[in-house]
RODO-2510 file (C-alpha; in nm, 4 decimals, decimal comma):
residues 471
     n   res          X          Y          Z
     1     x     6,8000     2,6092    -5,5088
     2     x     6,5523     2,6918    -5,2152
     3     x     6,6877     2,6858    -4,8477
     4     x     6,6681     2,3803    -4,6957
     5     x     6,3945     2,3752    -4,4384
     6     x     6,5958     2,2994    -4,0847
     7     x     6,3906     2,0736    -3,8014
     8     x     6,4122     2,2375    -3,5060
     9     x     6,7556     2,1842    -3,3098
    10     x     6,6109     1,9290    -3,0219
    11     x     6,5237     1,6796    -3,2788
    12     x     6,7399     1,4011    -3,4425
    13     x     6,6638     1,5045    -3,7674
    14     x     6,7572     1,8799    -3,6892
    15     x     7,0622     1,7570    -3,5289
    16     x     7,2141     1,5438    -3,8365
    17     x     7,0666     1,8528    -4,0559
    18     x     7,2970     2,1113    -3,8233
    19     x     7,6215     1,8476    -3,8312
    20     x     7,6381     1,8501    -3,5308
    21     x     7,8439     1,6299    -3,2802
    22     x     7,5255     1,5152    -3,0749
    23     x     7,3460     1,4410    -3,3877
    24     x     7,5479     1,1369    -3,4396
    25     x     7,5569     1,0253    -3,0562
    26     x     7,1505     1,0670    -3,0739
    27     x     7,1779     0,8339    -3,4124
    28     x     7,3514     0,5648    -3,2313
    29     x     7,1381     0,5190    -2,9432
    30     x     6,7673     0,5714    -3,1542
    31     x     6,5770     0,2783    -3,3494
    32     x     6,8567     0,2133    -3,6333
    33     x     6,5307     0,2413    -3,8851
    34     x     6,4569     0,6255    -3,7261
    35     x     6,8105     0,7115    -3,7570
    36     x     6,8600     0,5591    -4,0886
    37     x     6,5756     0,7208    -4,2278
    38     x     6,6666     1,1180    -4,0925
    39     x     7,0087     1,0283    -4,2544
    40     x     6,8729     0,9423    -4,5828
    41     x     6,6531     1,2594    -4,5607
    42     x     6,9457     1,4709    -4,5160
    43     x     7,1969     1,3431    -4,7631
    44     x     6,8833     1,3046    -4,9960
    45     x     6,7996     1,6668    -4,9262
    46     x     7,1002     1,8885    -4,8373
    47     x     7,0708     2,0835    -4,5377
    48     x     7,3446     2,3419    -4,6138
    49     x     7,2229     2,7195    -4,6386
    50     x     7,5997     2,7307    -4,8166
    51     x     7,6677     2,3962    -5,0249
    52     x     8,0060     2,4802    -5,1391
    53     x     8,1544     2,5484    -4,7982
    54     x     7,9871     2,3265    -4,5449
    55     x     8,1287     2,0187    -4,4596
    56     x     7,8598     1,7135    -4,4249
    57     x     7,9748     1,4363    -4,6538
    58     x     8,2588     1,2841    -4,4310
    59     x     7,9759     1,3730    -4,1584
    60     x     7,6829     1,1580    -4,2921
    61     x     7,9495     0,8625    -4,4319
    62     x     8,0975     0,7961    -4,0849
    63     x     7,7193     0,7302    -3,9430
    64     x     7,6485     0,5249    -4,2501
    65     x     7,9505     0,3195    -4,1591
    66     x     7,8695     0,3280    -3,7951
    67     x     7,4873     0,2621    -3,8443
    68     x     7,5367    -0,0436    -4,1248
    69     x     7,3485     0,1445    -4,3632
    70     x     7,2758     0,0853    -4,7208
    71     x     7,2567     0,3035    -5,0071
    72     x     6,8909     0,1856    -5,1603
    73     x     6,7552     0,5293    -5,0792
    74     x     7,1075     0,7481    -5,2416
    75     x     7,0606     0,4899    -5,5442
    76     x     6,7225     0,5580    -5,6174
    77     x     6,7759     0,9509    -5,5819
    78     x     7,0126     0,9617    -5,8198
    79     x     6,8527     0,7231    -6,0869
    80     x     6,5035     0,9252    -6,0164
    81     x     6,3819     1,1324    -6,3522
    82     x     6,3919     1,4188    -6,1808
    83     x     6,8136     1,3606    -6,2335
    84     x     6,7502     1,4892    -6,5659
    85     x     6,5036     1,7137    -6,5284
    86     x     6,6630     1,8920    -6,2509
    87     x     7,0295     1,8720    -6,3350
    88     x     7,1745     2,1568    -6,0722
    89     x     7,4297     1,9735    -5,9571
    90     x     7,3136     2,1008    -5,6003
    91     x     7,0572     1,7978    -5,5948
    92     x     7,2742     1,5482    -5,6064
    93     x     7,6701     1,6621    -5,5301
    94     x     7,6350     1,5995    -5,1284
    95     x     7,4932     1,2128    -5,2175
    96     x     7,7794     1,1613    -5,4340
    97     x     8,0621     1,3210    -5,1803
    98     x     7,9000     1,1091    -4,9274
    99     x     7,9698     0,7813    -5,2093
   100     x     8,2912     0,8950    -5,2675
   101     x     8,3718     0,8955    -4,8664
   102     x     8,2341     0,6006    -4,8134
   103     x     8,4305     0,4336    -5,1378
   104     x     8,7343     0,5327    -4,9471
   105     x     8,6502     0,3521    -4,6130
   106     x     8,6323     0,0459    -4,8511
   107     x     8,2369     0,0314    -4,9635
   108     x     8,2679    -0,1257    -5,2847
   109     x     7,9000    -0,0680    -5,3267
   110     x     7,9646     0,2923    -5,3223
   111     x     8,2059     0,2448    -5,5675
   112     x     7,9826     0,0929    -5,7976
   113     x     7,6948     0,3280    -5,7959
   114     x     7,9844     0,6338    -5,8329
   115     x     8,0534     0,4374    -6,1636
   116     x     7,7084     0,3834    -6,2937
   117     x     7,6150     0,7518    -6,2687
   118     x     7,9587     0,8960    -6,4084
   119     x     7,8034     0,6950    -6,7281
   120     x     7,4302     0,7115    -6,7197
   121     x     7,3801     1,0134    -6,4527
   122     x     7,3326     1,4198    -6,5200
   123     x     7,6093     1,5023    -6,2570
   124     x     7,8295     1,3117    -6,3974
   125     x     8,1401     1,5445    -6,3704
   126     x     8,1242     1,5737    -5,9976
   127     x     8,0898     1,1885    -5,9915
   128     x     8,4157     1,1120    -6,1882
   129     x     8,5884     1,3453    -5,9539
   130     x     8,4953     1,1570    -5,6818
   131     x     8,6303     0,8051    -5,8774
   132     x     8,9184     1,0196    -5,9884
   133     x     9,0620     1,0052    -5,6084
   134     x     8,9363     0,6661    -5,5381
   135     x     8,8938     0,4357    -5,8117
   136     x     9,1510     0,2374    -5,9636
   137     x     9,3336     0,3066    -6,3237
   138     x     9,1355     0,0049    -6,4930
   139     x     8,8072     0,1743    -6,3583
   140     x     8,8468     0,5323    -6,4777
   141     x     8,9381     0,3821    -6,7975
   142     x     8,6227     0,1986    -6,8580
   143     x     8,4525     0,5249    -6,8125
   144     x     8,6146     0,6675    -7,1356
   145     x     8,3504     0,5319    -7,3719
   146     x     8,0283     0,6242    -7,1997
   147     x     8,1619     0,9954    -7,0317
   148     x     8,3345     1,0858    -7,4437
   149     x     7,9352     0,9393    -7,5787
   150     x     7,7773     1,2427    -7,4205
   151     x     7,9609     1,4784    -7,6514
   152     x     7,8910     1,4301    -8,0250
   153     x     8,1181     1,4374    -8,2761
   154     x     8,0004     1,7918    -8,4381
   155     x     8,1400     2,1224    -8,3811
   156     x     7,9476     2,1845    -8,0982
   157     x     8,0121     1,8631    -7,9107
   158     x     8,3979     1,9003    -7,9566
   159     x     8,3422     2,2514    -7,7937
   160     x     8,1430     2,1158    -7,5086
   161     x     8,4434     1,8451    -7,4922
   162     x     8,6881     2,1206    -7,4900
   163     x     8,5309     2,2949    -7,2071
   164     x     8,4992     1,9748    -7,0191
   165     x     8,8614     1,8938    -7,0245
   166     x     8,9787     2,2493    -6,9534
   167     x     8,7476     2,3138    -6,6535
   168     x     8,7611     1,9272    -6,5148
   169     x     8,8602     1,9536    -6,1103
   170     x     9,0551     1,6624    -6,1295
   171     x     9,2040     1,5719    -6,4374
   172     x     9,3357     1,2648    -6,3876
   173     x     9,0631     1,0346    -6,5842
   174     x     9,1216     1,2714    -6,8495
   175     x     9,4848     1,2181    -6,8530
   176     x     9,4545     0,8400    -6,8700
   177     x     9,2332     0,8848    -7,1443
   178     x     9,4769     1,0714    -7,3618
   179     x     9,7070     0,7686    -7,3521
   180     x     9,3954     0,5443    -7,5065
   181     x     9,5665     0,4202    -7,8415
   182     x     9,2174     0,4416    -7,9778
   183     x     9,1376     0,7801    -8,2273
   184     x     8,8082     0,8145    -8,0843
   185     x     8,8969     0,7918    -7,6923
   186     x     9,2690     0,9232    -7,6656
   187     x     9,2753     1,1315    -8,0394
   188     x     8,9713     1,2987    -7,9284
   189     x     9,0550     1,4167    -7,5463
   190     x     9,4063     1,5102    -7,6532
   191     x     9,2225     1,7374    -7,9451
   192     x     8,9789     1,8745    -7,6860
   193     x     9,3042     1,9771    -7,4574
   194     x     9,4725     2,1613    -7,6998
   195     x     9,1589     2,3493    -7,7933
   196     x     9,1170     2,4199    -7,4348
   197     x     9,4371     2,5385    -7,4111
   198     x     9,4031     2,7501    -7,6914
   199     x     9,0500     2,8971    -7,5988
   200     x     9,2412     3,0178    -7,2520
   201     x     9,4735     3,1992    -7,4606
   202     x     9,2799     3,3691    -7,6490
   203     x     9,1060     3,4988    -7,3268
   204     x     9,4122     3,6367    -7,2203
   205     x     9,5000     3,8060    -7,5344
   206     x     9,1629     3,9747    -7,4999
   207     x     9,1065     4,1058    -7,1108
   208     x     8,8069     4,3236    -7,0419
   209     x     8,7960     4,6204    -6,8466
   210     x     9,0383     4,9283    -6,7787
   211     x     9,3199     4,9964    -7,0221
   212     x     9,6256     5,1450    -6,9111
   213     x     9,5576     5,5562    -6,9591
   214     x     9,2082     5,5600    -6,8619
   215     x     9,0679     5,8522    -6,6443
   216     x     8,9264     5,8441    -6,2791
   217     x     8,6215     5,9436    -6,4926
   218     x     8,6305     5,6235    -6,6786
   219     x     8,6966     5,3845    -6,3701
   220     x     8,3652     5,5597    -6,1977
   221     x     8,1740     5,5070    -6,5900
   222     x     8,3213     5,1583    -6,5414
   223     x     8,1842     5,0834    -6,2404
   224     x     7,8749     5,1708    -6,2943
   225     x     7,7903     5,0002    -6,6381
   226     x     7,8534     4,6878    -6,4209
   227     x     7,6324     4,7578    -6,1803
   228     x     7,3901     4,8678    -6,4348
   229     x     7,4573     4,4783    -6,5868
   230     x     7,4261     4,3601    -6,2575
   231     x     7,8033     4,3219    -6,1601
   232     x     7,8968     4,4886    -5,8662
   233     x     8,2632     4,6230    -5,9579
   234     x     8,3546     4,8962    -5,7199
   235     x     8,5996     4,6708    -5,5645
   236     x     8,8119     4,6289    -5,8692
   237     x     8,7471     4,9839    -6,0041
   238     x     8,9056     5,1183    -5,6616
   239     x     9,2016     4,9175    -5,7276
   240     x     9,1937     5,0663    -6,0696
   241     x     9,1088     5,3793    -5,9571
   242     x     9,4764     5,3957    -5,7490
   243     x     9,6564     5,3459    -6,0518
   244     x     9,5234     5,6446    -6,2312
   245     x     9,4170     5,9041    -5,9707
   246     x     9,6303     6,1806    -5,9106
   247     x     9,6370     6,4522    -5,6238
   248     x     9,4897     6,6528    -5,8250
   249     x     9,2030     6,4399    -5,8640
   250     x     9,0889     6,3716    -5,5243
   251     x     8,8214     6,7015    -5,5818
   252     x     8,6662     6,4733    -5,8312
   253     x     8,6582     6,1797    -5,6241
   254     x     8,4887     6,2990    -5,3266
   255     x     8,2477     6,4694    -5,5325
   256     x     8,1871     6,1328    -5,6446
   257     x     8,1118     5,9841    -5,3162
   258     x     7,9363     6,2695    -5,2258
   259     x     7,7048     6,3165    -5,5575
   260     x     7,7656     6,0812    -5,8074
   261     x     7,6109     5,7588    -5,9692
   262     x     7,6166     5,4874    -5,7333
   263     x     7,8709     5,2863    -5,8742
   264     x     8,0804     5,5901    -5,8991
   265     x     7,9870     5,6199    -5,4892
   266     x     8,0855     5,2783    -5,4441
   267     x     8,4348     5,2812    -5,5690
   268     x     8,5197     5,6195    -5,4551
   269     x     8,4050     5,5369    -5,0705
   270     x     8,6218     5,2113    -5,1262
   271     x     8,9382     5,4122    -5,2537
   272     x     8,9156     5,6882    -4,9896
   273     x     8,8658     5,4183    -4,7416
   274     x     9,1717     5,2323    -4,8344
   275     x     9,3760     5,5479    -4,8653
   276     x     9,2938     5,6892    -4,5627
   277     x     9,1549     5,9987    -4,6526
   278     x     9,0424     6,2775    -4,3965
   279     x     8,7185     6,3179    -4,5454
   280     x     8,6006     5,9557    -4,5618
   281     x     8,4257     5,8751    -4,2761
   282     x     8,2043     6,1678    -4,2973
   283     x     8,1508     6,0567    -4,6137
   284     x     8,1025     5,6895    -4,5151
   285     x     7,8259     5,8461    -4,2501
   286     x     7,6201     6,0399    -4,5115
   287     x     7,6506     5,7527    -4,7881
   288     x     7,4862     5,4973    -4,4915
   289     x     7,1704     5,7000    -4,4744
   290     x     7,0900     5,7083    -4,8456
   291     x     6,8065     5,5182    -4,9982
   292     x     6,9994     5,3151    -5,2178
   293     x     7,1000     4,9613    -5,0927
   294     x     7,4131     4,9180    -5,3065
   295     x     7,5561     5,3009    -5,1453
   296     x     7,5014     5,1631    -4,7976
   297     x     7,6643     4,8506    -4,8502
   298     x     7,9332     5,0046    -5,0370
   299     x     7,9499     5,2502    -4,7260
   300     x     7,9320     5,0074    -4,4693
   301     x     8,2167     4,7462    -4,6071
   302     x     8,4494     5,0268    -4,6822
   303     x     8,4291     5,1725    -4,3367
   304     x     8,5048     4,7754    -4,2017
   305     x     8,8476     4,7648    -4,3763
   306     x     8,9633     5,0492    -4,1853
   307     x     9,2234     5,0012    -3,9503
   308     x     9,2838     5,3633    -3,8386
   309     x     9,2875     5,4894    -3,4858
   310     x     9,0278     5,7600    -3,6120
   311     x     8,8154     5,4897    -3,7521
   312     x     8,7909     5,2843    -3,4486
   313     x     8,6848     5,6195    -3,2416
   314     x     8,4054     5,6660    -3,4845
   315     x     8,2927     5,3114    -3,4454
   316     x     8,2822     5,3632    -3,0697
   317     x     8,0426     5,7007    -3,1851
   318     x     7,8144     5,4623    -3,3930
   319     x     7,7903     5,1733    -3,2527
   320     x     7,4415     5,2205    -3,0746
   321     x     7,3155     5,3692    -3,4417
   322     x     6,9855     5,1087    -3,5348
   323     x     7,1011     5,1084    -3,8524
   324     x     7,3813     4,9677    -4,0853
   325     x     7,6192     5,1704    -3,9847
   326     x     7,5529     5,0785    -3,6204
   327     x     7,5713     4,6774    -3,6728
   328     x     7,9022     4,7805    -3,8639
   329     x     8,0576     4,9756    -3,6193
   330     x     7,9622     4,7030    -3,3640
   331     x     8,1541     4,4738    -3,5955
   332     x     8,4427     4,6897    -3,6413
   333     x     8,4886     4,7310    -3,2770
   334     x     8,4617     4,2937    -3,2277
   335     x     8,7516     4,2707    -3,4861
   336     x     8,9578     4,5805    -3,3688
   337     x     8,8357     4,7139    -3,0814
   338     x     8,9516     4,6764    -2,6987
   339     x     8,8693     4,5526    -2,3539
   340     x     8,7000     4,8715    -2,3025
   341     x     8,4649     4,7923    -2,6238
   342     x     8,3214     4,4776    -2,4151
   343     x     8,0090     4,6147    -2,3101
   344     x     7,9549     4,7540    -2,6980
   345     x     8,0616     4,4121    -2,8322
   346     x     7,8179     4,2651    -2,6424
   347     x     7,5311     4,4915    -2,7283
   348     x     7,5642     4,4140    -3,0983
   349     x     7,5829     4,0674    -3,0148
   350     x     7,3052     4,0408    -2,8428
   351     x     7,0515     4,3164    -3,0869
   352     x     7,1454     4,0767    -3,3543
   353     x     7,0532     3,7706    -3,2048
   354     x     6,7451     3,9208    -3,0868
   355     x     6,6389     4,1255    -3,4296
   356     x     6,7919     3,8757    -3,7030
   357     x     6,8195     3,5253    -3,5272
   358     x     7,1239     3,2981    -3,4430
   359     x     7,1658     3,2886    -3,8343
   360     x     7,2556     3,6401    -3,8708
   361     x     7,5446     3,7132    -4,1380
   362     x     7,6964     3,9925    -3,8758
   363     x     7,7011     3,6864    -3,6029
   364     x     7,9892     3,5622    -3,7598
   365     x     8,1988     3,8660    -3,6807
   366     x     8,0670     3,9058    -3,3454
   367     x     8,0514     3,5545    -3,2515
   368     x     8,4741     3,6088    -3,3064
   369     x     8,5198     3,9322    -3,1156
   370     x     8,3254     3,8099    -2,8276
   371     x     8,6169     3,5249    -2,7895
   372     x     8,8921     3,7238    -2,8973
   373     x     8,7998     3,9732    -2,6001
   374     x     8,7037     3,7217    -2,3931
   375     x     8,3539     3,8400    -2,2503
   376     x     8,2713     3,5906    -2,0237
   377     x     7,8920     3,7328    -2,0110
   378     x     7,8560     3,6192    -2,3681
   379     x     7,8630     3,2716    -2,3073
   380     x     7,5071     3,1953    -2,3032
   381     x     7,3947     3,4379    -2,6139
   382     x     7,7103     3,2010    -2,7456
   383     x     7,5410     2,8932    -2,6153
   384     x     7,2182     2,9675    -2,7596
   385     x     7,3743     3,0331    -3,1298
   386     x     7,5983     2,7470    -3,0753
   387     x     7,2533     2,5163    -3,0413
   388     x     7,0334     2,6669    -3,2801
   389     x     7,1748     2,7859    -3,6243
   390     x     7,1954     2,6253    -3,9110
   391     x     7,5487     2,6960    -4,0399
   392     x     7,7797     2,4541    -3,9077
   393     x     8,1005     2,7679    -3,9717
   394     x     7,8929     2,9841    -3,7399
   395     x     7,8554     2,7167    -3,5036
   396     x     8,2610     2,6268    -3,4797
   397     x     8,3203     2,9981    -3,4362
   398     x     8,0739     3,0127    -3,1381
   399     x     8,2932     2,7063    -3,0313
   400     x     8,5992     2,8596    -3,0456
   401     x     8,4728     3,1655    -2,8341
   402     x     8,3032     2,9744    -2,6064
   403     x     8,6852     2,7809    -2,5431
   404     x     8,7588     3,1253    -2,4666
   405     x     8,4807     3,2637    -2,2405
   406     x     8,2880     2,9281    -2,0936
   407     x     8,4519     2,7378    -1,8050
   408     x     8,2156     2,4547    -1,8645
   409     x     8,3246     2,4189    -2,2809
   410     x     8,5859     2,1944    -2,2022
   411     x     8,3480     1,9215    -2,0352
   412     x     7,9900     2,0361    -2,2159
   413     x     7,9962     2,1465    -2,5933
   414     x     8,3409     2,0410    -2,6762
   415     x     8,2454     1,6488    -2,6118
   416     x     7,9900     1,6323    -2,8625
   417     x     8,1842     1,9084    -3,0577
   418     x     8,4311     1,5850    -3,1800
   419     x     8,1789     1,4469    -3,3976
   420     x     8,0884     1,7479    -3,5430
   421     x     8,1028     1,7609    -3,9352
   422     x     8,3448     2,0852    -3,9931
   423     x     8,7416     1,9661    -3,9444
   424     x     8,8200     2,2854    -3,7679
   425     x     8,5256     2,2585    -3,4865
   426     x     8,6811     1,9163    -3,4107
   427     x     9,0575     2,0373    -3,3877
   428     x     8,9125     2,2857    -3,1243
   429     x     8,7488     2,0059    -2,8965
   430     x     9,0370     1,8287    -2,9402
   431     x     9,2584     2,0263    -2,7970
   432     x     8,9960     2,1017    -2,5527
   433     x     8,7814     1,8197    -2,4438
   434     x     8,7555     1,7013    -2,1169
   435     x     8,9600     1,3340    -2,1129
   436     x     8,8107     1,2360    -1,7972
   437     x     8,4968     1,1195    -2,0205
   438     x     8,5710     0,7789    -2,1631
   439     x     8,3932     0,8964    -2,4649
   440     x     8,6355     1,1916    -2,5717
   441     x     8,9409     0,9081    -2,4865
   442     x     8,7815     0,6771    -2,7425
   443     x     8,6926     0,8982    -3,0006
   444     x     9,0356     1,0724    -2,9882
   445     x     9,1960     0,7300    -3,0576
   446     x     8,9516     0,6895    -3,3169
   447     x     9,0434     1,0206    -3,5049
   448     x     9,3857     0,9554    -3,4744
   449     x     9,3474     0,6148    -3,6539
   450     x     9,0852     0,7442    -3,9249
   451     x     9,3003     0,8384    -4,2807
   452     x     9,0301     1,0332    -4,3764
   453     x     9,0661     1,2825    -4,1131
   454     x     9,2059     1,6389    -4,1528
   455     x     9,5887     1,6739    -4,0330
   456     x     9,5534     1,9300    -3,8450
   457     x     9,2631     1,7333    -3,6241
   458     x     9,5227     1,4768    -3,5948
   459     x     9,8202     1,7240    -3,4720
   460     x     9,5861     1,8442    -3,2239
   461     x     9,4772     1,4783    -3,1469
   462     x     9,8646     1,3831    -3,1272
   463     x     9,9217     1,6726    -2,8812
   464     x     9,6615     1,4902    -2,5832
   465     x     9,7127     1,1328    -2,6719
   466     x    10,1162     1,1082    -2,7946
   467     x    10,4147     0,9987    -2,6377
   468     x    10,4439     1,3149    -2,4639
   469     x    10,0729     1,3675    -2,3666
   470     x     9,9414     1,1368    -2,0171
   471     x     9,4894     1,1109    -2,1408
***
């Protein structure tokens, strides 16, 4: 999948694209045909850098309900040819989350068109997923003929079966299928689960990987035929690597951080890290300079999962490094450093807005240790990233720092911040938002009455508007 191309962040269209809270205020006040069309447009073409951990479905679904909108443009996207030419289920899961939302405000139009393309569409697994948490018994059950007609009777097609049954995210259309009194509906998804069953047994009768016995030698030969495969393993093969190593092998393993093979490098760094050995960080400091990306980012995230006084005195050391080992150190000190690591906080905050953009991986980190230490100067570097990037998790974490470093959060960002699209960015604003706007007393009620709103939005909703709270 390509990455989305993002409008820019004063726009409606890069608003609703973002999820953000003011996207759907700027919705309800523009031409219903402008907004209409910038919502098809997104649902139709999925903003999310990350698909499978951004939130926009309840999102877009609440301004379809609020906007009147129909699903003309969602039915002919899924229906298009491209549906089976193109059948990544990246092209079309976001349109059918959005159905499924809308199915459970009561949409029985959404409904339908989840049920014609569980039985005519490519996606069809994510689609009977949605039905299996909102349609009715009778409904799911009608399904069993055209979703069991895509497998065919052979060999093969009782494999595919298999694998469908055994990997299904919600198996509760299967399950009603197995009580079909009919051989080729219930006989044949009852077979398929017992040969699923039986498949995942046999995986665990034969694991891959280390053996009880093996050498550190092994582990580092290991490590690097996975990375030589394409697997990055030095993770595991650390673990591994402290149930075999001995004290007489630690010789051998800093030799192999030092010298050897660079998954070898990788695993050792990892296992010194973790075992806090003297040597490491001098180690981790050599290994960060070499030409080999895979050594410096083994380098790099082993020295971040130290929590040793020694290791946050290096980070202080490194922080002002240009290189990887800088921006680590600069995270390091955000998640473990101290009121006196402000000022170096700060810095890395600001270099990596400035050299990578307010969608910089390392913001997230930063973003966090600039509100855990409260550095009030970092509010408008936090501001800026709050407006302009495209992930909707960054944006709630520059939220929840600027709760904890901008005086103005509680009657600015954290307004808008109750329509945004990610459940925990609207638990902060409600336990934030400024209740002498009529708007944040409405929509609070509003959340609080919505069942398909997170619990924890509605604790935090309960604690400003229950018995015990005066809006």
């Amino acid at each position: 999948m390509f990455d989305p191309v993002i409008a820019p962040s004063g726009t409606l269209l890069g608003l609703l694209q973002r999820g953000r809270g003011d996207g759907t205020l700027h919705a309800l006040t523009a031409p219903r045909s402008e907004a209409l069309a910038a919502l098809d447009h997104c649902v139709l073409h999925d903003p999310r850098h990350d698909w499978q951990v951004e939130n926009r479905s309840l999102y877009y679904a609440r301004l379809y309900l609020d906007l009147h909108g129909g699903l003309g443009e969602i039915e002919r996207h899924l229906f298009d040819a491209e549906d089976v030419l193109t059948t990544d289920e990246s092209r079309t899961g976001l349109a059918l989350a959005v159905l499924g939302h809308l199915a459970s405000y009561g949409r029985h139009d959404a409904l339908e068109l989840l049920r014609r393309y569980a039985a005519f569409g490519s996606n069809w697994a994510w689609a009977l997923d949605e039905l299996a948490l909102r349609d009715d018994d009778a409904g799911l059950r009608a399904l069993a003929t055209p979703v069991l007609a895509r497998f065919t009777p052979d060999a093969e097609g009782e494999a595919e079966l298999a694998a469908a049954v055994r990997d299904a995210y919600e198996p509760r259309p299967w399950r009603l299928w197995e009580e079909d009194p009919r051989p080729d509906v219930g006989g044949r998804v009852r077979a398929a689960r017992e040969q699923g069953s039986f498949d995942r047994w046999q995986r665990q009768m034969r694991p891959s990987g280390p053996r009880p016995g093996w050498s550190v030698q092994a582990v580092f030969d290991w490590a690097q035929e996975g990375l030589e495969r394409g697997a990055v393993l030095y993770v595991p093969a650390a673990r591994c690597l402290t149930a075999v190593a001995r004290p007489e092998d630690r010789p051998e393993i800093i030799e192999a951080a030092r010298t050897g093979s660079d998954g070898a490098r990788g695993t050792a760094l990892r296992y010194l890290a973790d075992t806090h050995d003297p040597a490491v960080l001098d180690l981790i400091e050599s290994a960060a300079q070499d030409p080999s990306q895979v050594v410096v980012d083994a380098a790099t995230g082993a020295f971040e999962r130290m929590r040793s006084v020694a290791a946050v005195e290096r980070a202080r050391r490194w922080a002002l490094r240009p290189d990887a080992l800088g921006a680590a150190a600069g995270r390091m000190l955000a998640c473990r450093g101290g009121a006196q690591d402000s000022k170096l906080v700060l810095a890395a905050l600001r270099e990596a807005v400035r050299g990578e953009g307010p969608d910089a991986p390392t913001l997230w980190t930063l973003v966090d240790g600039a509100g855990r230490l409260g550095i009030a100067c970092a509010a408008p570097v936090l501001r800026h990233v709050y407006r302009e990037t495209a992930s909707s998790h960054l944006r709630g974490r520059a939220a929840r720092a600027l709760a904890a470093t901008d005086p103005s959060f509680a009657a600015g960002f954290a307004v808008e911040c109750l329509w945004d699209c990610e459940e925990s960015t609207r638990e902060v604003a409600a336990r934030h938002a400024e209740t002498g706007d009529a708007r944040v007393v409405n929509r609070l009620r509003r959340l609080a009455a919505d069942p398909a709103e997170e619990d924890d939005v509605q604790s935090a909703v309960r604690s400003r508007i229950g018995p015990d709270a005066a809006v």
